[in-house]
N, C-alpha and C positions, 0 to 999 in steps of 0.2 A: 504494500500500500504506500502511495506518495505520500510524503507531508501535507497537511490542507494549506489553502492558501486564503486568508483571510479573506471575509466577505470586502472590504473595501479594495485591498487589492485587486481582487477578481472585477471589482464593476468598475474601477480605473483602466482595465487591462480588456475590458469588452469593451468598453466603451472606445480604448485607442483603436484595437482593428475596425470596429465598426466604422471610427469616422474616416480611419484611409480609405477605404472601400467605397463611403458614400461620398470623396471628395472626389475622386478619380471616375463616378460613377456618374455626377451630377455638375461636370464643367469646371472645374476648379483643382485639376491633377496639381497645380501649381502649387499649391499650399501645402502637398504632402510632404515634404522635406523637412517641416517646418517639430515632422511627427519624430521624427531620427536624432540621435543622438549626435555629437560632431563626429563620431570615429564609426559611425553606421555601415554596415556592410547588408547588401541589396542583395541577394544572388538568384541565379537562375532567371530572372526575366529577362532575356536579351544579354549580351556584355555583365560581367562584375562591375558594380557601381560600390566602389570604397571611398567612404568619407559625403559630409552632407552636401558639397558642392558638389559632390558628381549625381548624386540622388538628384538635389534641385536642380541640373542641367538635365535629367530625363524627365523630370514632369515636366518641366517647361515645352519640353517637344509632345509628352502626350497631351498637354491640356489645347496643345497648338492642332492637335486631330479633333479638331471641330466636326465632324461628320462621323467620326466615331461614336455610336452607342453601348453601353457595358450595361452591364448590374453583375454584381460580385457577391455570391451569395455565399452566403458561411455559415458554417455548424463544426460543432463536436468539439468546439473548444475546450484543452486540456492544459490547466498547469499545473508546474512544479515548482515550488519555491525554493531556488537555489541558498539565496541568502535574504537579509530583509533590504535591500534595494536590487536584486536581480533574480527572473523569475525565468523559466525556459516554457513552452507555449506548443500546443499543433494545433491548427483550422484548417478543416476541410473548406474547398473553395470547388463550387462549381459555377463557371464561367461563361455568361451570354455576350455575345456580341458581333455589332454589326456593323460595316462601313459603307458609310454613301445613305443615299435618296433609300425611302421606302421601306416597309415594314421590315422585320428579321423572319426568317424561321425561328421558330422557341428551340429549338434543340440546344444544348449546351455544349458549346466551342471547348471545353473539357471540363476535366474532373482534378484539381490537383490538393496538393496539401503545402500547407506555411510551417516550417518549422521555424520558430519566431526565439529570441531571446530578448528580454523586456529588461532596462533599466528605468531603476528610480534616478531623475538627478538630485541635485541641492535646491532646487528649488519643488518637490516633492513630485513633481508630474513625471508619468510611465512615461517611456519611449521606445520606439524599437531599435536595439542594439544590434540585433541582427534576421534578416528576416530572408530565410532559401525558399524557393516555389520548387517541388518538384510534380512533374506532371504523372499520372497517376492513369487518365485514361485521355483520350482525343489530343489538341494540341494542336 
């Protein structure tokens, strides 16, 4: 059995994935970087993104896919409390999306998982420390 991981912690820590998901989801991928810590490491989507400037140089490009539509759906959120500002994390992500004019097929573009690592800073707020996508099914 893991450690439990306090109820504040946990709604700090849902609360973080949820808003990268609904910021990259709903026009505003720009502001995700803002979620990372400075020494953040991004893996698996594209290229290794190390460090928060190379994160904020890739939202910038996707919040710049104006004709891209997403929803990022999540479950199964699992943590474990490494220490009490560092916590290690999995979400199932299944992934819609569509580029250009006109409606999507609903089918999901895949099936992957985040294995996440979550710091607390000094000023109390979670962040993602490090966060790998591996794809699991489509892609």
């Amino acid at each position: 059995m893991t450690p439990p991981v306090d109820p504040g912690t946990r709604q700090a820590i849902e609360q973080l994935v949820a808003e990268h998901a609904w910021l990259i989801d709903h026009g505003q991928a720009d502001r995700v970087a803002a979620l990372f810590t400075e020494d953040a490491r991004l893996l698996g989507i594209g290229p290794d993104k190390i460090g928060q400037a190379a994160i904020r140089a890739w939202t910038a490009e996707r919040a710049a896919m104006t004709g891209r539509r997403s929803r990022h759906v999540q479950s199964n959120l699992r943590l474990v409390a490494v220490s009490p500002n560092e916590c290690r994390g999995t979400v199932v992500l299944t992934l819609y999306r569509h580029d250009g004019p006109g409606k999507a097929d609903p089918a999901p573009l895949m099936v992957a998982e985040y294995d996440d690592t979550y710091r607390k800073g000094a000023d109390d707020v979670w962040r993602f420390a490090e966060r790998r996508l591996s794809v699991l099914f489509g892609g």
